[in-house]
C-alpha positions in Angstrom: -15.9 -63.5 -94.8 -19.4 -65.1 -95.0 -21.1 -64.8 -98.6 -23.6 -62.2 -99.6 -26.8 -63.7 -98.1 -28.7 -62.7 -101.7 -25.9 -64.4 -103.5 -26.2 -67.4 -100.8 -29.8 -67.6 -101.0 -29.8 -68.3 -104.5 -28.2 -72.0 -104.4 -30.0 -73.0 -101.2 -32.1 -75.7 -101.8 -30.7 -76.4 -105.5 -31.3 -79.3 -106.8 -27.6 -79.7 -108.4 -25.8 -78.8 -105.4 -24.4 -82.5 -105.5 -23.5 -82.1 -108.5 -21.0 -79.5 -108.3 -17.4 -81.4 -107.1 -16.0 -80.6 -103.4 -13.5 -77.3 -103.7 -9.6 -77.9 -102.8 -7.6 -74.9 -101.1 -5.7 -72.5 -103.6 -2.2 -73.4 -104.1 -0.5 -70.1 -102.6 2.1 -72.0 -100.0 5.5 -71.0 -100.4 7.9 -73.9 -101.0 10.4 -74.2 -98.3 14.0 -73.6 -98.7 17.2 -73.5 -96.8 18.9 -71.4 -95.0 21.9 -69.6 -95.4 25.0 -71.3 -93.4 27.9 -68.7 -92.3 30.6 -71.7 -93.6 29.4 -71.2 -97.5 31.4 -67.5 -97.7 34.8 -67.2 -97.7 36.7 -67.0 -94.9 38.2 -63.6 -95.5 34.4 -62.3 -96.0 32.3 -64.5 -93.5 32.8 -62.7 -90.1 32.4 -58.9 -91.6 28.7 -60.5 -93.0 27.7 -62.2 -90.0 28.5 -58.8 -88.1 25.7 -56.6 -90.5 23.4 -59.6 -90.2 23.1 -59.6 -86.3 23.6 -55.6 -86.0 20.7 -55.3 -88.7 18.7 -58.3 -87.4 18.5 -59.6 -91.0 19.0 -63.0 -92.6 22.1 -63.4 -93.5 21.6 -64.1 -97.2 20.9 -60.2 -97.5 24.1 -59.7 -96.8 25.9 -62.3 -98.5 24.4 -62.7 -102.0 25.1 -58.9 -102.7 28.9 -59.9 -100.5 29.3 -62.4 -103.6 28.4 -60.7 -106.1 30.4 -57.9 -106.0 33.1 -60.2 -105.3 32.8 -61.9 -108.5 32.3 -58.8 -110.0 35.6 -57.4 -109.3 37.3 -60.2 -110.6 35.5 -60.4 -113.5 37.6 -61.3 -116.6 40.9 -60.9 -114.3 41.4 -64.6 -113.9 39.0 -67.4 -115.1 38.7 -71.2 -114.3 38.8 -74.1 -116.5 36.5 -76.5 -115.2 38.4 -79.6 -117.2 41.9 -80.5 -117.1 42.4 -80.7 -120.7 39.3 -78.9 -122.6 39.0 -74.9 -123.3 36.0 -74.3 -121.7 35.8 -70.9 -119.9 34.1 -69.8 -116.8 34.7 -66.3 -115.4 33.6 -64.3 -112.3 30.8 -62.4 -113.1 27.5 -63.3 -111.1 23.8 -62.3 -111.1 21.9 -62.3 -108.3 18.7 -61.2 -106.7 17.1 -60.8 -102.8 14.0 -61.3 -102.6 12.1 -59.8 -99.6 8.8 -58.4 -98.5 8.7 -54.5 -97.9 10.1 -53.5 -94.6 12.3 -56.4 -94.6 15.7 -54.4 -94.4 16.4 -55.9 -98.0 18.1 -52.4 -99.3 20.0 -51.1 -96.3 21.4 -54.7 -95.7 22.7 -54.6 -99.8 24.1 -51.0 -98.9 26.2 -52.3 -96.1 27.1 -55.4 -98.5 28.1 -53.1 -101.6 30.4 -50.4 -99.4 33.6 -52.5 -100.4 33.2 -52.0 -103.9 31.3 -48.3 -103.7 34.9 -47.0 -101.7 36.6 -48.8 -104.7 34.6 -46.9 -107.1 34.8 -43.9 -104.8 38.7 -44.5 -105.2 38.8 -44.8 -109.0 36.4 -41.7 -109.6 39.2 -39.4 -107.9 41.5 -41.2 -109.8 40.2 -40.6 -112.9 39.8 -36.9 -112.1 43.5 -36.4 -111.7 44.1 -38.3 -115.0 42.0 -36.0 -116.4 43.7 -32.8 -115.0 46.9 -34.3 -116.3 45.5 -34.8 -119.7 44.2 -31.4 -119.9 48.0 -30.0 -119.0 49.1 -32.6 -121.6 46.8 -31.5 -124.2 47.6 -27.8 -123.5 51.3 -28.6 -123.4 51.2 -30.6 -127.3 49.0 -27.5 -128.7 52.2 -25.5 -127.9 54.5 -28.1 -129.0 52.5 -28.6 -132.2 52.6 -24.8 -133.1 56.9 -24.7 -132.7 57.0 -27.9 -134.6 54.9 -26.4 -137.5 57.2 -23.7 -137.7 60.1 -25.7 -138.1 58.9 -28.0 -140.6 58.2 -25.1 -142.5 62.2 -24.3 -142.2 63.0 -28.1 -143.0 60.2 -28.1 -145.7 62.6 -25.4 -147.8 66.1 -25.9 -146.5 66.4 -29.9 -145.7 63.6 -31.3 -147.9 59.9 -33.4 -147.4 61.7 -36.2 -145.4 63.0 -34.0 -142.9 60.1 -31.7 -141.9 58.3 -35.2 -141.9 60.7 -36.6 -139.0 60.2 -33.1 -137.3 55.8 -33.2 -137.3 56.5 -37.1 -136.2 57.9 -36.1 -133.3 55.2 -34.5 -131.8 52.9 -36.4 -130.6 49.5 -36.2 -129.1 48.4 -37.8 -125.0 46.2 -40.2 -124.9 43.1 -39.4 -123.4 42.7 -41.4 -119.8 40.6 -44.6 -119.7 38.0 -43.9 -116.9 38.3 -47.0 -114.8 34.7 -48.1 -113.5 33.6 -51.1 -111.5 29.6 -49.9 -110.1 27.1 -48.4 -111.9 23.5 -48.1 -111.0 21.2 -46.8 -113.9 22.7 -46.9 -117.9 21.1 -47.1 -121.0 22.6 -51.0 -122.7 24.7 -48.4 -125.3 26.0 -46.6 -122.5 26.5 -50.0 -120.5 28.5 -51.1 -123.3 30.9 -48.1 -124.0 31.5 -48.4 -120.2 32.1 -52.2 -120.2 34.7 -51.2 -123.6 36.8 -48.9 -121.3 36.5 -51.5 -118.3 37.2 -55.3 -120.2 37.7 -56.8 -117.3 34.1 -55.8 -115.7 31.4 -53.7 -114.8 28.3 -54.5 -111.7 25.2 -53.1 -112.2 23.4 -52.5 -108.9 19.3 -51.7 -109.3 17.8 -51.4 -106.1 13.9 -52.4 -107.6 15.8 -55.5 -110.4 12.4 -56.2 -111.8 11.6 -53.1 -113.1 14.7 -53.1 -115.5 14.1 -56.7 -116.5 10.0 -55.7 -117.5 11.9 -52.7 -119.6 14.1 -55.3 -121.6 11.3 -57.7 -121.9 9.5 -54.1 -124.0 9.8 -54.8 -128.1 11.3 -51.8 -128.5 14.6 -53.3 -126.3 15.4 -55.9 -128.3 18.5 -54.7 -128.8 19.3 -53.6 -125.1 18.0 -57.2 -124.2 20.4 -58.9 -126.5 23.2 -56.7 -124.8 22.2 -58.0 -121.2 22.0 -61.6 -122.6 25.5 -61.6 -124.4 26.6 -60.3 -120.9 25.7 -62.7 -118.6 28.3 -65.1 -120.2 31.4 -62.6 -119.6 33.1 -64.0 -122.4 31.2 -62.8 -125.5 31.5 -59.9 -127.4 29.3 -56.9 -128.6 28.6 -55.0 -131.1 26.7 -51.8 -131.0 26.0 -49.9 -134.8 24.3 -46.5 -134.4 23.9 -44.1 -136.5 24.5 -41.3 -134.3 26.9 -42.9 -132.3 28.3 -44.8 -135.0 29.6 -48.3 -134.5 30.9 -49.4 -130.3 32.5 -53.0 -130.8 33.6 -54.7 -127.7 35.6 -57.4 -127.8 34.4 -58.9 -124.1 31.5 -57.8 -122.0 31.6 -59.1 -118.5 28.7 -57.4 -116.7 27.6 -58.7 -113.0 23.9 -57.7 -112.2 22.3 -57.7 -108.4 19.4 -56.3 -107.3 16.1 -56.8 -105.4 12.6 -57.3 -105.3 9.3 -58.0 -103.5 7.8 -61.7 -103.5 4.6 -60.3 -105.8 7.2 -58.3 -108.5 8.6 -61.6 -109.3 6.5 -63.6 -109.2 4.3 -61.8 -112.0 7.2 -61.2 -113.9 8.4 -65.1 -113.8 5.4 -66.4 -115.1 5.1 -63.9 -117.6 8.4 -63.8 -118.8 8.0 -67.5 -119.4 5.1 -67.6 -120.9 5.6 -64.8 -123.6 9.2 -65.0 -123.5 11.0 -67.5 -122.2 14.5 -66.4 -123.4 16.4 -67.2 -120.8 16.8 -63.9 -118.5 14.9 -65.7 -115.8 17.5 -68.6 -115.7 20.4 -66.2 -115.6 19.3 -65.2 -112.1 21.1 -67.7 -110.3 21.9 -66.2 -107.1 18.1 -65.8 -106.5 17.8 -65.8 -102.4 14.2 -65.5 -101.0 14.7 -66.4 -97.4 12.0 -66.5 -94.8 11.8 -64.1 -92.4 12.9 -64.8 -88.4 9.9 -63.1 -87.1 11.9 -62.1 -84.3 13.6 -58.7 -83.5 16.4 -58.7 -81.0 18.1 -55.1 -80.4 21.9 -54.7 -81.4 23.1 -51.1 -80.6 26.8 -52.4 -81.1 29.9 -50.8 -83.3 31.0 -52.9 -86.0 33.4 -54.9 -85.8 36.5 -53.5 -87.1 38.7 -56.5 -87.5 35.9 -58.5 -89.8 35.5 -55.0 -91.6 38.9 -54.1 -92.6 39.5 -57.7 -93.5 36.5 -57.2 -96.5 37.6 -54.1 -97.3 41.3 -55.4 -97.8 40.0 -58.8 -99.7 37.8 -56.8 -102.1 40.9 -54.5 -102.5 43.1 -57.5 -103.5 40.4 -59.1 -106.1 40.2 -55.5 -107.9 44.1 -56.0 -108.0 44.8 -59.5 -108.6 47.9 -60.2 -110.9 47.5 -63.8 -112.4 51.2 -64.2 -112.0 51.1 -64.2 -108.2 48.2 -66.8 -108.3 50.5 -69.2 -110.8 47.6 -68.6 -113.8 48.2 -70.1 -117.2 47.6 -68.5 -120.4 46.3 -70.1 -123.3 48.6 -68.7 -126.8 45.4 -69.2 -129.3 43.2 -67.3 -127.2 44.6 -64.3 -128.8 44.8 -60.6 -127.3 41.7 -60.6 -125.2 42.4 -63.7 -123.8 41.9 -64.6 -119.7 44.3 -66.3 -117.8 43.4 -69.4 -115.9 43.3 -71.7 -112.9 41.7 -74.8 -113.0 40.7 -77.8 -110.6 43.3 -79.4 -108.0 43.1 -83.2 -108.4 40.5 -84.0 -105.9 39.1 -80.7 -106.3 38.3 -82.1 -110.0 37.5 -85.2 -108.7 34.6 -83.6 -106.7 33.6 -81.4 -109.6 33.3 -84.4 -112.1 31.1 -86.7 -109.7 28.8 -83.9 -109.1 28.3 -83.0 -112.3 27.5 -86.8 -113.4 24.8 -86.2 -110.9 23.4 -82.9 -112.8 23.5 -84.1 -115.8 21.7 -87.6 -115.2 18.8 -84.8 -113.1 18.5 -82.9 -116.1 18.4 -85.8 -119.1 15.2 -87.2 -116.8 11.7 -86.2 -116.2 11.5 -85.0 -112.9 12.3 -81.4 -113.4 9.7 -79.1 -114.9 11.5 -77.4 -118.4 11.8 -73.7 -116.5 13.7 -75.1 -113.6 15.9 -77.9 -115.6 16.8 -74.9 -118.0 17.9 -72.8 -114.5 19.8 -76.0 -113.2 21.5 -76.6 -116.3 23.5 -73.4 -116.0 24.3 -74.8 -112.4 27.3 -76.3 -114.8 28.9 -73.1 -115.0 27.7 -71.5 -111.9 29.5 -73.8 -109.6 33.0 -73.3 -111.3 32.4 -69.5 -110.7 31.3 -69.9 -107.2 34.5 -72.4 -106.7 36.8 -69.6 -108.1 35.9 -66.7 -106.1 35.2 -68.6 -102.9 38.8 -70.0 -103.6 40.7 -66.2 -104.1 38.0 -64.8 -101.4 39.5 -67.7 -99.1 43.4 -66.1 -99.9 44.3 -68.7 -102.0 46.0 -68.9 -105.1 47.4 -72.1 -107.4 45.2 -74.6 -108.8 41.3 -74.2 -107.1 40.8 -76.1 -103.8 38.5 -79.1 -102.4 37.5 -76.7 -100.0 36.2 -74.2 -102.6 34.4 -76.8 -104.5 32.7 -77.6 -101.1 31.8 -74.9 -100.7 30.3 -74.0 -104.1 28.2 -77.7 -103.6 26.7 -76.1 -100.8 25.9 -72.8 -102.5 24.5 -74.9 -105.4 22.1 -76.9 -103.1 21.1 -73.6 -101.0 20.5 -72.0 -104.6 18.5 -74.6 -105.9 15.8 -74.8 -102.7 15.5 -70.7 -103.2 15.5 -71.3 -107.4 12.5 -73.8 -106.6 10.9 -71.4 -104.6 11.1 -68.5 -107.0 9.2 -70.8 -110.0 6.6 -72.6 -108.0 5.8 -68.8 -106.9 4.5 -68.3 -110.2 1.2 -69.8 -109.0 1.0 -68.2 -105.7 1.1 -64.6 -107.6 -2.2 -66.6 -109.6 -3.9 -67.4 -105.8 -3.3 -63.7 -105.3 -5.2 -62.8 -108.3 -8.0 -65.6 -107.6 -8.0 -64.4 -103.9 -8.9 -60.9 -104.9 -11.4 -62.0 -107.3 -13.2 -64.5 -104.8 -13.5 -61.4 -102.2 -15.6 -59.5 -104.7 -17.5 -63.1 -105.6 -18.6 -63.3 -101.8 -19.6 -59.7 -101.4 -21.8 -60.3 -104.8 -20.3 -57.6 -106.9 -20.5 -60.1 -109.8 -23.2 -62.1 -111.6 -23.5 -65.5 -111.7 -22.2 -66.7 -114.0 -19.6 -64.0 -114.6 -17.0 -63.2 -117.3 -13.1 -62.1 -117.2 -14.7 -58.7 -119.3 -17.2 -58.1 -116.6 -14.0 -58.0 -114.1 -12.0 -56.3 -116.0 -14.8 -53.2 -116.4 -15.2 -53.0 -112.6 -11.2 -51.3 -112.3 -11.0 -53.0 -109.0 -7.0 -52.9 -107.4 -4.8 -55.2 -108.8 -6.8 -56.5 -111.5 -7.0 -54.4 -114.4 -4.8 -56.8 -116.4 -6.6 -59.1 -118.6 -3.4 -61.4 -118.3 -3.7 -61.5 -114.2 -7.5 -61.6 -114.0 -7.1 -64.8 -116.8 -4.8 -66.1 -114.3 -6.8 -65.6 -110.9 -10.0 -67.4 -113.2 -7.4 -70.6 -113.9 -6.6 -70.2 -110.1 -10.5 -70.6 -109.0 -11.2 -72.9 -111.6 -8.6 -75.8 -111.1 -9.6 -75.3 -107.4 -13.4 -76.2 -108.5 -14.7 -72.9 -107.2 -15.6 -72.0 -111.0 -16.5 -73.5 -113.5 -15.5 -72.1 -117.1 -18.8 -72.5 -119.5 -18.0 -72.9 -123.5 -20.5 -70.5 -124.6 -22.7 -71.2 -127.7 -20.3 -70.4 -130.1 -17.7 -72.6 -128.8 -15.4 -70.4 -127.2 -13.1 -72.3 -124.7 -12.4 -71.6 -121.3 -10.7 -68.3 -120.6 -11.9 -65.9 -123.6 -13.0 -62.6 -122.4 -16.4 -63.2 -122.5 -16.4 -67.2 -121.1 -19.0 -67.3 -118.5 -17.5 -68.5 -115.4 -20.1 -70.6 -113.2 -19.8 -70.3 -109.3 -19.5 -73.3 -107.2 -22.3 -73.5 -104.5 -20.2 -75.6 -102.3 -17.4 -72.9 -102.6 -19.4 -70.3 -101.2 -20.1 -72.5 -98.0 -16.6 -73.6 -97.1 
């Protein structure tokens, strides 16, 4: 788009032309990443993923990270790994993760087709828990009767036989226990809610949100502090919780394990990312560690094929078996200190461990250097948790059982290094969503809608789409500025670069390129 000739015409022939230094394009490139190899799911869930990918013509991480998910979600608190031989430390199923895709992109009827393993399980436990409640409802009925004869003949008793026997006769009766309803998928829940459900469920609940961003924007709200401490505590699925409400009075829960997936679109995250951060920085970001932004084929290839029904019922029976496991089969080990709400355990096979250990050397030595900014050492730091996790439901996913194999812990190395491309992705795309902002603010530059100089107030008054936000018109200016298309101007009262009513200078030389 050529400038606005009045606009042009102003700085032709200016004597400080040479002064002003030579513009650099706007960082908004997206870092590359890698893509998603069939040989990092398990073998039991690799074939019935690869089939939705090509019938859907999708990338395959669509498919998969939602696949794993849910997968760790249904083991959840069922079975744990011990990532040493000798120590206590815990890791457990549970998994967050995120797509993230542009519009269009097939992102939410690829997650459907993922998530219809655990939605049948779900579908299986909701009629379940309607019978138990039928059969409560006869049981209750049937102990009001009961209740009635017995207060009749402790009356008797109470006269003839004395306090001790009409006791023994009201003991006898006794009331059913209402049903626990068994969940493993929910979609929308307020955090007290969340929690009563992840009470009844200990060993774990998945929260599915379609658009993920929108409920991490509520949390980051003041008002859900609270809720946002819930969602933190849960990410661990070891702590507890405890809820005190006045109306509801007090929900303690000994263990929330909550797995969260979602998606989003490239812009939604990266605005929230850098805000997050930069009023925030609490962590929620980091807990988003199965964060998959793949790049798009570009190509569409028609599939008008049936599934195939081998790779299908082969997830459908895996998924089935995780919601079931018993520890005993798998030769788990409990620890006697842990107490009641303990988790039984697996932990490395020797070279498994082996593996494990030089790896983590590796982290660790990446992490105690310089190289890494903060926001993305703080994401890879957790990486010594999320590869124990990945290793333990790639190994049961894989049909396996006994101490976790080499070939799991291969194949979480490989998850950890595709992760980490997509993780390095997500945070340098704080700045793109800044070019964005710049972008949109350079159009209306060119077509001389603003002054020269300008100020972030004279922007902000114009309502233009997409930049009514002080915080992302601030962020566009810093965009056009370290580019050397502005120039930020201290005014006379010494107000620095980026107060509402900084002038920002435009660069002559920016207006030709």
């Amino acid at each position: 788009m050529a400038a606005n000739p009045s606009l042009q015409a102003r700085f032709d022939g200016a004597e400080t032309f040479d002064a002003w230094p030579d513009p650099v394009p706007l960082r908004d490139e997206l870092a590359p990443v890698l893509p998603l190899s069939p040989e990092l799911l398990p073998t039991q869930l690799r074939g019935w993923a690869m089939d939705i990918s090509e019938r859907m013509n999708c990338p395959l991480d669509l498919v998969s990270i939602p696949a794993l998910v849910s997968a760790g979600a249904l083991i959840g608190r069922r079975i744990g790994i011990r990532p040493q031989q000798r120590t206590s430390w815990l890791e457990v199923g549970n998994l967050w993760g995120c797509v993230v895709a542009r519009p269009g992109s097939l992102k939410s009827p690829a997650a459907s087709e993922a998530l219809a393993p655990i939605k049948r399980i779900e579908a299986l436990a909701a009629e379940a828990n309607r019978e138990a409640q039928a059969a409560f409802k006869v049981g209750e009925a049937l102990y009001k009767l009961e209740k009635e004869e017995a207060d009749k003949a402790a009356r008797r008793r109470l006269s003839g036989e004395g306090k001790e026997s009409a006791r023994a006769m009201l003991e006898s009766v006794t009331a059913p226990e209402p049903p626990t309803e068994r969940r493993h998928l929910t979609s929308d829940a307020t955090a007290e809610k969340l929690g009563e459900i992840c009470k009844a469920n200990p060993f774990g609940i998945m929260m599915h949100r379609d658009e993920l961003i929108s409920l991490f924007d509520d949390l980051d709200g003041s008002e859900k502090a609270s809720a946002k401490g819930f969602f933190l505590s849960a990410w661990s699925g070891t702590e507890g919780y405890t809820f005190d409400r006045i109306g509801r009075g007090t929900v303690h829960i000994p263990a929330v394990n909550l797995s969260v997936f979602g998606t989003t679109q490239p812009a939604r995250l990266a605005s929230y990312m850098r805000e997050n951060l930069r009023r925030h920085d609490d962590g929620m970001v980091q807990r988003l560690q199965l964060i998959a932004w793949p790049d798009s084929t570009g190509q569409y290839q028609e599939v008008d094929r049936y599934p195939d029904s081998d790779a299908r019922r082969l997830a459908h029976e895996c998924y089935q078996g995780l919601a079931a496991l018993d520890p005993r089969e798998l030769k788990a080990d409990w620890d006697e200190f842990d107490g009641p709400h303990g988790v039984p355990f697996l932990r490395f096979a020797g070279d498994a461990q082996e593996l494990f250990s030089e790896w983590r050397a590796v982290l660790e030595a990446r992490l105690a250097g310089d190289e890494l900014s903060a926001p993305l050492a703080s994401h890879l730091s957790k990486y010594r948790g999320l590869v124990p996790r990945l290793s333990l439901v790639c190994h049961l996913a894989n049909n396996s059982f006994g101490p976790v194999s080499l070939e799991a812990v291969r194949q979480a190395l490989r998850w950890a290094e595709y992760l980490e491309s997509h993780a390095v992705r997500a945070y340098a795309s704080t700045s793109l969503d800044n070019a964005e902002a710049a972008r949109a603010i350079w159009r209306h530059v060119r077509k001389g809608d603003l002054g020269d100089p300008f100020t972030l107030r004279d922007v902000q008054r114009k309502g233009w789409s997409g930049l009514q936000a002080n915080e992302r018109i601030a962020a566009g200016l810093e965009a056009l500025s370290d580019a050397d298309w502005l120039r930020p101007a201290p005014t006379e009262a010494g107000e620095k670069g980026g107060r509402p009513s900084t002038p920002y200078q435009i660069n002559p030389k920016a207006l030709r390129a």
